[in-house]
C-alpha positions in Angstrom: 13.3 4.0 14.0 9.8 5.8 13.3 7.6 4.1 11.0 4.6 6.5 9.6 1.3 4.9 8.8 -0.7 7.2 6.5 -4.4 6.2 6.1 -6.7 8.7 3.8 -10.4 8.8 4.6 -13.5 9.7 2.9 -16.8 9.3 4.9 -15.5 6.0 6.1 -17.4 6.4 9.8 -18.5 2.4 9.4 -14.7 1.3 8.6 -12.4 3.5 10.1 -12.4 2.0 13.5 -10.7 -1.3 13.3 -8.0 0.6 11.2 -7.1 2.7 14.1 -7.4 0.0 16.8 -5.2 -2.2 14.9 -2.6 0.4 14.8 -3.1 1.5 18.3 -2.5 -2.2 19.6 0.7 -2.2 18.3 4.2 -3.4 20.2 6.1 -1.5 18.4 6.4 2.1 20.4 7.7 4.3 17.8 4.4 5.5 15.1 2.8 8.0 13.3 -0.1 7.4 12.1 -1.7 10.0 9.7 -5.2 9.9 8.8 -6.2 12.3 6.2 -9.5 13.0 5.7 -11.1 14.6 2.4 -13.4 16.9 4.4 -15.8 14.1 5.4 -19.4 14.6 5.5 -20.3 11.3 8.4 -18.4 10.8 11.5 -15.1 9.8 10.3 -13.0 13.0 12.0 -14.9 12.2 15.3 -14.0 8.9 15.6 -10.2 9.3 14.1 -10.1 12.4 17.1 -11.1 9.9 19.9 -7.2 7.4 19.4 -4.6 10.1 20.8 -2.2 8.5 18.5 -4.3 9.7 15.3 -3.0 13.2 13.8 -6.1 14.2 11.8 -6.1 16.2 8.8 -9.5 17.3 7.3 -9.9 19.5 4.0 -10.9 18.9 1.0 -8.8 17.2 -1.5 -8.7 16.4 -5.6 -9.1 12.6 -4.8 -7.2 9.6 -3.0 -4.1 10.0 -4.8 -3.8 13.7 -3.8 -4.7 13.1 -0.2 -2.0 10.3 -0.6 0.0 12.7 -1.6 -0.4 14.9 1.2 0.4 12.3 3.7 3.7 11.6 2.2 4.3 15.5 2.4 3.8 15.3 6.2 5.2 11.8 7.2 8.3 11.9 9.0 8.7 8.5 9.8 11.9 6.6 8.3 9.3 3.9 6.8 5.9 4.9 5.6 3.1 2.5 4.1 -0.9 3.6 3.3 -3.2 1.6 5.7 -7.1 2.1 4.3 -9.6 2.8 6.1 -11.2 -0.9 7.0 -7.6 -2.4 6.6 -5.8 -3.9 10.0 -2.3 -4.5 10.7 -2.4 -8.6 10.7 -1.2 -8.6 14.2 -0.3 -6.6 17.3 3.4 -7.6 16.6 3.2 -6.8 13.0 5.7 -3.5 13.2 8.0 -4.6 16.0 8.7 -7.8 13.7 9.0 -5.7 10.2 11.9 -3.4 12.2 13.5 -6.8 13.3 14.2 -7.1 9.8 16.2 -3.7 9.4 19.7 -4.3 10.3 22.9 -1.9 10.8 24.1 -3.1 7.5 23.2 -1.7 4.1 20.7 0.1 3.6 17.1 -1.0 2.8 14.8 0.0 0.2 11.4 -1.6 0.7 10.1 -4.1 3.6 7.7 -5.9 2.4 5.4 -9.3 3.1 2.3 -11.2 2.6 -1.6 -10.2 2.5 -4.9 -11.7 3.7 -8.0 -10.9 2.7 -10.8 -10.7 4.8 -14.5 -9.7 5.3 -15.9 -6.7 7.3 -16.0 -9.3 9.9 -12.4 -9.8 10.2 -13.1 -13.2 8.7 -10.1 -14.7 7.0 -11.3 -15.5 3.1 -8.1 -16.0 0.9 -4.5 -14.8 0.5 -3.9 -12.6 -2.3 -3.8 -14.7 -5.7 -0.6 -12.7 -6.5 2.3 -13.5 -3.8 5.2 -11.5 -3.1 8.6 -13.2 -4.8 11.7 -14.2 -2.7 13.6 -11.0 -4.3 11.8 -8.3 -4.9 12.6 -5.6 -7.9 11.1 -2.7 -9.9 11.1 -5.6 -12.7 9.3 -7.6 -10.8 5.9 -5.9 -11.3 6.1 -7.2 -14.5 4.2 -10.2 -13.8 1.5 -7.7 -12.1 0.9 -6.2 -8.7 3.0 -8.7 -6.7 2.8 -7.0 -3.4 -0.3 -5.3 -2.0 0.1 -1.7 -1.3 -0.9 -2.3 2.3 2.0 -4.8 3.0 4.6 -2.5 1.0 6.8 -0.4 3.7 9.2 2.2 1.9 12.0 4.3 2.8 10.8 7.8 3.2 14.4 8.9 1.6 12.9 7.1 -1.9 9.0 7.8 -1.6 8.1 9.7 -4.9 4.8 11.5 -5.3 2.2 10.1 -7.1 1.8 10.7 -10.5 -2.1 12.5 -10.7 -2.4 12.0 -14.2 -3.2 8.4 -13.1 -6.6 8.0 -11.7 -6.9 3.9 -10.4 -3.3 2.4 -10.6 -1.3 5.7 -9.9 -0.1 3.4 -6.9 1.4 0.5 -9.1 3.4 3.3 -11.1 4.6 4.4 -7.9 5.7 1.2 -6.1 7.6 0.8 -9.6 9.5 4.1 -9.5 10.2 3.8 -5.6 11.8 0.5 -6.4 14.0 2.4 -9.5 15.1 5.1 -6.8 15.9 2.8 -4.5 18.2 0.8 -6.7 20.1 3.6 -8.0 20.9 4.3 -4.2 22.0 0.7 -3.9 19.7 0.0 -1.6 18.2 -3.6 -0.9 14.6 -4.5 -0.6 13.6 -7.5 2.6 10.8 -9.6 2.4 8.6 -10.4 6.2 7.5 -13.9 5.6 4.0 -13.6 7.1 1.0 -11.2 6.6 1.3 -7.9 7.1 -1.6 -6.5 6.4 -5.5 -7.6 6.5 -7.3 -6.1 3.1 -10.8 -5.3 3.2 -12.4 -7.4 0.3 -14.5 -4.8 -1.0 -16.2 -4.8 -4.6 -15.5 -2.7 -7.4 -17.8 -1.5 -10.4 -16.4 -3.1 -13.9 -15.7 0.3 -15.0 -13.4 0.7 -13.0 -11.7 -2.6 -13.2 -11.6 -1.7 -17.0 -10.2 1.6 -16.7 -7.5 0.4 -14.2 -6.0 -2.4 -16.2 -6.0 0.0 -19.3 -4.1 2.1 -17.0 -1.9 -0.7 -15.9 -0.9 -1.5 -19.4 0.0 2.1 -20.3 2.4 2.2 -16.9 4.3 -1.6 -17.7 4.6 0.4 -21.4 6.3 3.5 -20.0 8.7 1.3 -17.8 9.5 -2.0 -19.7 8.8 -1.0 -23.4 5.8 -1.8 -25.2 6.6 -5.0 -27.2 7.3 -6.7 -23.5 4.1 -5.6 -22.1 1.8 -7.2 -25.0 3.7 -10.2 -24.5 3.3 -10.2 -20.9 -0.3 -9.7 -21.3 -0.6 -12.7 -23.8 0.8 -15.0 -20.9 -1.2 -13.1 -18.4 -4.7 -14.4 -20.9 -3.5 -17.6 -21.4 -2.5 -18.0 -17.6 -6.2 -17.4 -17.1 -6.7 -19.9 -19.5 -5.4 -23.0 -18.1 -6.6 -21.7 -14.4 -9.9 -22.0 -15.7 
């Protein structure tokens, strides 16, 4: 069983490294791991062209969710995830003990599992304040982005594109549609109790942030009805509330 990791680059010559060693290490024998680049100006190709395991794509692109895009066009693996650039793998065993979850039985949807966070040292500084739930559905994501994009393995039979019209939370819309594929195939979705993935904490400009979660809200509108995502978001500000 062939598991694709897609990782999309964009002058990331100071971050790339660890991304590919930690895939490199791996146990598990059977990867693919796609590194497309958006015609990077620094070293980034160089570097991704030194790990024989790398295939490297470089051309220019319309942004990260069309060179994500592109990966999924050319993944051939029978479980894909997006590793960034400056993301690890948690451990050398991390794929060999996600397969050990895939059994003969029915079929399975998403693999999924816990996230660290950590510093460009590789210095553990939090799990994700959001943790993945015992059973996992499209609903689910009502109460957020429950499971990190980086620890969230898909069946390639399910993997939609992303939707471009969406330019900072085109991959929460997409998790959410996977999942609705995948359970109209009857497929069942396992959950890895352990880290998958180390995240990169990196910051991100408020504008952004802003013009994600205005994004969010329109994408929980779209798939569970508008009056449930004001309400969601009133317990999401008063959840702040009593945190604080």
């Amino acid at each position: 069983m062939k598991i694709s990791i897609i990782t999309v680059t964009y002058n990331a010559e100071a971050t790339i490294e660890r991304t590919l060693e930690s895939v490199a290490m791996q146990t598990y024998p059977d990867i693919e791991h796609l590194v497309i680049d958006g015609a990077s100006k620094d070293r980034t190709v160089e570097i991704a062209r030194r790990y024989p395991h790398a295939i490297v794509v470089s051309e220019p692109d319309k942004g990260l969710y069309d060179a994500m895009n592109k990966g999924l066009k050319r993944a051939t693996g029978d479980y894909l995830c997006f590793l960034n650039a400056g993301d690890k793998l948690h451990s050398k065993d991390t794929l060999a003990h996600l397969i050990e979850l895939v059994s003969n039985g029915s079929p399975v949807g998403v693999l999924y599992g816990d996230t660290h966070i950590v510093d460009a040292q590789g210095n553990f500084l939090r799990s994700r304040r959001l943790t993945p739930p015992e059973h996992l559905t499209w609903r689910s994501f009502k109460a957020g982005m429950l499971v990190c994009h980086q620890a969230f393995y898909i069946n390639r039979q399910i993997a939609q594109p992303y939707d471009l019209t969406y330019r900072f939370s085109a991959d929460f819309d997409w998790c959410i549609r996977c999942m609705k594929e995948g359970e109209k195939r009857g497929m069942k979705n396992l959950y890895l109790r352990e880290p998958l993935a180390d995240y990169l904490s990196e910051g991100m400009t408020t504008a952004n942030q802003k013009a994600s979660l205005k994004e969010r809200f329109r994408i929980m509108a779209k798939h569970y009805g508008l009056c449930t995502t004001i309400i969601q978001h009133i317990w999401f500000i008063f959840r702040a509330i009593i945190k604080n």
